[in-house]
N, C-alpha and C positions, 0 to 999 in steps of 0.2 A: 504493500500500500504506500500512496505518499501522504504524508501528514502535514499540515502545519500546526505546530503549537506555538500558541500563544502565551506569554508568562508575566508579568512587571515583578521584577525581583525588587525585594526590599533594600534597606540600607544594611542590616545588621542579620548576615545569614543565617538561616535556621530549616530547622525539618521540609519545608516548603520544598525551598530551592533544591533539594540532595534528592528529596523523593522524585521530583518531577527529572532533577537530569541523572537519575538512575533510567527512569521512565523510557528516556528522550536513546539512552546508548543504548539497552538494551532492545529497543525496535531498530537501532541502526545495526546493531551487530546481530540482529536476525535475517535482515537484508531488505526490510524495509527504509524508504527514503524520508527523511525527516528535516525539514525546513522550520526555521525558528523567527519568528517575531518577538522581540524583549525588549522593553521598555525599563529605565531603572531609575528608581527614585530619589540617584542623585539628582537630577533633572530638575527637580521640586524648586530649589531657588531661582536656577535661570530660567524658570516660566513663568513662575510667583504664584503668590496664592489664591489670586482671584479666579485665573487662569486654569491653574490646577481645580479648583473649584467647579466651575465649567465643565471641563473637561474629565471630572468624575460622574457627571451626569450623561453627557453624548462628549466622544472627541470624537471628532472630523475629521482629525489629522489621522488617526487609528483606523478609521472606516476607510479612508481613502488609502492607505498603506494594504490594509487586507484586500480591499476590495481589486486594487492593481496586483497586487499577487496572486490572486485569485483567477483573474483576468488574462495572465502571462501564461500562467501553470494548470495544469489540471490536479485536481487534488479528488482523495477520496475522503476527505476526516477533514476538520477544522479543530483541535483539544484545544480549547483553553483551559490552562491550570490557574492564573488568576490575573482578572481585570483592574482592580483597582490600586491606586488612583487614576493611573495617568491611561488606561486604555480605556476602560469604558465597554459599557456593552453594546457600544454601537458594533461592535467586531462580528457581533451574533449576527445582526441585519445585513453588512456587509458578506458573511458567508448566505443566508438566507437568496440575497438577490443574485448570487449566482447561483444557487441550488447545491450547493455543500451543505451536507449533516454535520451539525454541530452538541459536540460532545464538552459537556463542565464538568470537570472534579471541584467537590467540595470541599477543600482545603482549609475552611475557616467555615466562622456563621456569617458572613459577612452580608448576606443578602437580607438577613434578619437582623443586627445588631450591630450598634455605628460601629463598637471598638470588636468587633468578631470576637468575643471572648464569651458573652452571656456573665459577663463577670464586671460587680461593681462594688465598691467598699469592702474590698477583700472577701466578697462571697460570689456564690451562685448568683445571677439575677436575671429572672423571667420578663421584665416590665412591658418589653417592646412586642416581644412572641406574640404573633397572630393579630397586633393592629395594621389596621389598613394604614394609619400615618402613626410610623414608631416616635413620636412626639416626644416621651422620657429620653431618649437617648440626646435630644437638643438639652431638655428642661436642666439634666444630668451633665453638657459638656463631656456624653460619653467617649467621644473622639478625642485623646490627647489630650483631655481636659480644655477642649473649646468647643464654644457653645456656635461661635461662627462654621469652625471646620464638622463639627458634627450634626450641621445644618446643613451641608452638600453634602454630607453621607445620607443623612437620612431622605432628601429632596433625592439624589439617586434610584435608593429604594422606592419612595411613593410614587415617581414619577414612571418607574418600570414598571411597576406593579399595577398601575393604573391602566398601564397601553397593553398589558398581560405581554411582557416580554420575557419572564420566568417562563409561563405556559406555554408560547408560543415560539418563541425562539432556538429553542434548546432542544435538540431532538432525544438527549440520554444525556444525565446528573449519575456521575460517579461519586457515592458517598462510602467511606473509608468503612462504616462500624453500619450495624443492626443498631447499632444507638442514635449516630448522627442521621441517621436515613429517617428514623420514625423523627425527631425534630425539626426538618426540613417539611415532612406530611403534616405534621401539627402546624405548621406555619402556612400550610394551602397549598406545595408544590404538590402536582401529580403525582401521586405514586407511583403509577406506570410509567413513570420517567426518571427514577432512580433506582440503580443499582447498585449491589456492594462491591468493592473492590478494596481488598487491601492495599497499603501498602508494602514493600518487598527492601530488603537488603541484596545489593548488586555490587560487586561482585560476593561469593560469601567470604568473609572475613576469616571461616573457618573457629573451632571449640576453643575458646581459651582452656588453661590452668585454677586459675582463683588462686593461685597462691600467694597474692598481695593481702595482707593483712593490713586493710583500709574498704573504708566505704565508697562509695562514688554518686555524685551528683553532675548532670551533663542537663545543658539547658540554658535558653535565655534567660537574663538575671534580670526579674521584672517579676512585678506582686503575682499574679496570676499562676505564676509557677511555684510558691507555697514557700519563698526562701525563706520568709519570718518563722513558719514551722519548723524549718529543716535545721536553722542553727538557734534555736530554742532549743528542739530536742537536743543538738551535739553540746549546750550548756550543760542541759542535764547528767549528759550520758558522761560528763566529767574524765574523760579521757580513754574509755577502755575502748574505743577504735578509732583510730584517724579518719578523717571525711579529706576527699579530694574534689575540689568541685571545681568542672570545665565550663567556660562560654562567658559570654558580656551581657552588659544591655545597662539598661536608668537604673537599676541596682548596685553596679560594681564597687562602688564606695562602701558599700554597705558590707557587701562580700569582703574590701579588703578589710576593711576595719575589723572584721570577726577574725578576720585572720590572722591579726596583728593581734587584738585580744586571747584568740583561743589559738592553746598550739597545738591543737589536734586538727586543727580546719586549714586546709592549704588552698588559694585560691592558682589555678594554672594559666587563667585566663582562654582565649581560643589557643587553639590547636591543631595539626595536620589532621584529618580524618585515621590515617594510620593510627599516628600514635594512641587517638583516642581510644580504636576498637584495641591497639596493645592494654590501654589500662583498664578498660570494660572487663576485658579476657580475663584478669588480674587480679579484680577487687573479688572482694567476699560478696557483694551484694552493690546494686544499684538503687538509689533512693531516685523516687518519682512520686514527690508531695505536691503534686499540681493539686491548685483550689478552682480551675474551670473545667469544661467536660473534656476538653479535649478532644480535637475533631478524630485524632489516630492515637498519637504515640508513639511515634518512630523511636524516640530512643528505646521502650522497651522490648523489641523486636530486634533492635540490632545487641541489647544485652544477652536476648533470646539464643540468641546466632554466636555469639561467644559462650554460651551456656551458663551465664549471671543470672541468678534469681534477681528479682525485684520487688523491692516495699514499695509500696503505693497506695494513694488515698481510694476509701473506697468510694468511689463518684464518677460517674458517667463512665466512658470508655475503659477508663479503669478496671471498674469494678467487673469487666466480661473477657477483657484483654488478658490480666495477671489472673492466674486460679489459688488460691489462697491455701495454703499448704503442698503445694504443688509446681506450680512454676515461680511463685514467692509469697507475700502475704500482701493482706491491706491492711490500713489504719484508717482511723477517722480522719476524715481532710480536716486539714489546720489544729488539730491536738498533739503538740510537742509531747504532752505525756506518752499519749499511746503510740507515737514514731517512736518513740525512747524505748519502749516498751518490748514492741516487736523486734527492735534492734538488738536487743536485749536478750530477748528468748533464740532468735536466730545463732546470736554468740555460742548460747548455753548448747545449742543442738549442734554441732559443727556435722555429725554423722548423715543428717537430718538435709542441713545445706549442701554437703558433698552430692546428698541421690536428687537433690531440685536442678544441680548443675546438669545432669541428662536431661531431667524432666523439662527444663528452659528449652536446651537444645533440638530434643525431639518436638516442641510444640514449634517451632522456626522450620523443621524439616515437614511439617505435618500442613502448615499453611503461609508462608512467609516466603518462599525461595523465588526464584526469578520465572525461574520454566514457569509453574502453575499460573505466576502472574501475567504472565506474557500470554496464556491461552486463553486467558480473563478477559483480559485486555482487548485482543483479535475478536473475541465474541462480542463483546462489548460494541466496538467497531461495526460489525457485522449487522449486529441489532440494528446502531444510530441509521445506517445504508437502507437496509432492510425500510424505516420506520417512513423516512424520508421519500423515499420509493413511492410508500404507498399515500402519501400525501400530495 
């Protein structure tokens, strides 16, 4: 097939970007032809913000880029993996008027919620889910904390949702979980227009060891990812394992300061993707105290794939992802006690964590690997062809 996907990478990399260009090589190195469109949000100051504004409702410049590529090229797929800010869904219309099937992963809530997280004052929050004008999310300044910028996200949403460009545009919604998929139907998308599809670990990394005696934390260093639980518990847990915690973000101050304080908490900052699956391989255990649903969870899948159990809160994605005594355990989101807790009992079993290190590994070889994903994916394709066809 040829494809073109569509992506606006962010500033500050994360699961996004790795899933979708594992995505993008492995249909290349099956011998499928794959052409990219990417927009990147350094861009954001030399356009400004009026502009970018605009341009998160309809860009022009987006529709007219696709639409000539489209025009040059014959394409079977159009994937976009994500529109916003700077692309827009004008990109859907522009595949539409040439008759390209257009396929979206769900990568975030973003179609639903200004800051895509469904998370606000450090909790769960539902406000916006299922209004016609997600209104809280301005009243809230849920975008970055502006009430201006989260007034072109939410003007976005109503304005697409009003001309039915969710329903119409989109011929197949790739959602990662049985969890984000029913949250998308509670929000009015079609259900006959989403599917599940994991995400996959490309190349495999192959089974670590665990014989690092340390914990491990990998992740954007931002509220929604549970860091105030995560070094509350390592207060508690008063030294009896090292925590190593990979990645950045509007946290890192916060990160180095515990680290400066607590000398069991080492911050690494980023990292070569190598290295990091060497220290995954390594640790005893992966902490994953995210306080939102989480649209996947990549990093718990690539712990999978090294054979690392993983703690994590019991809530949304989570709670179906990690099996609890088994591939790792949960705790209560955001209760340092009961992370402390499980960290704790984990210690005490080491016999216990040696046989989850299989049981991680077999559930990565059972649904996570590239092949299964890749015949997912072609069907998926298939479907979008198929749907368009008959339209």
């Amino acid at each position: 097939m040829r494809i073109l996907s569509i992506h606006n990478r962010y500033l500050i990399r994360g699961g996004e970007d790795e899933s979708r260009e594992s995505e993008e090589r492995l249909l290349k190195e099956k011998g499928n032809q794959v052409d990219i469109y990417e927009e990147n949000n350094n861009r954001v100051t030399e356009i400004g913000k009026i502009r970018v504004g605009i341009r998160t409702i309809w860009s022009t410049e987006s529709y007219q880029i696709v639409k000539q590529q489209l025009t040059k090229n014959s394409y079977n797929i159009v994937h976009v993996q994500n529109f916003f800010p700077l692309i827009s869904p004008s990109v859907y219309y522009a595949a539409n008027k040439q008759g390209v099937p257009v396929v979206q992963t769900l990568r975030n809530y973003r179609l639903l919620c200004a800051n895509s997280y469904f998370f606000r004052d450090q909790k769960v929050c539902e406000d916006c889910l299922g209004k016609i004008i997600p209104w809280p999310g301005v009243v809230h300044g849920c975008y970055r904390d502006s009430k201006v910028g989260s007034l072109a996200v939410v003007a976005m949403q109503t304005f697409h949702r009003a001309i039915s460009t969710w329903k119409k545009m989109v011929n197949l919604y790739i959602a990662l979980t049985d969890f984000t998929r029913q949250k998308f139907i509670q929000a009015g998308l079609p259900a006959e227009k989403i599917v599940v599809k994991p995400n996959f670990v490309y190349p495999d990394p192959g089974m670590g060891e665990g014989n690092g005696n340390y914990a491990l934390f990998i992740g954007r260093l931002s509220p929604e990812k549970g860091l105030d639980t995560l070094l509350a518990a390592w207060q508690l847990l008063a030294g009896k394992i090292p925590l190593k915690i990979i990645g950045d973000g509007p946290l890192s101050d916060k990160v180095q300061e515990a680290a400066t304080k607590l000398p069991d908490v080492e911050w690494l900052g980023r990292l070569p993707i190598q290295e990091v699956y060497n220290l995954v391989g390594e640790a005893k255990f992966l902490i994953f105290p995210s306080q939102w649903y989480e649209t996947f969870g990549r990093v718990a899948i690539e712990a999978f794939a090294k054979g690392t159990p993983v703690i994590a809160s019991n809530l949304g994605n989570m709670s179906s992802l990690i099996e609890s005594g088994c591939t790792g355990f949960h705790f209560r989101p955001g209760d340092p006690n009961d992370l402390a807790a499980k960290v704790e009992y984990a210690l005490a079993h080491p016999e216990k964590l040696r046989k989850m290190r299989f049981e991680a590994r077999a559930e990565f070889e059972a649904k996570y690997t590239a092949e299964q994903n890749y015949h997912k994916l072609m069907d998926i394709y298939k479907l979008a062809i198929a749907s368009k066809n008959l339209t």
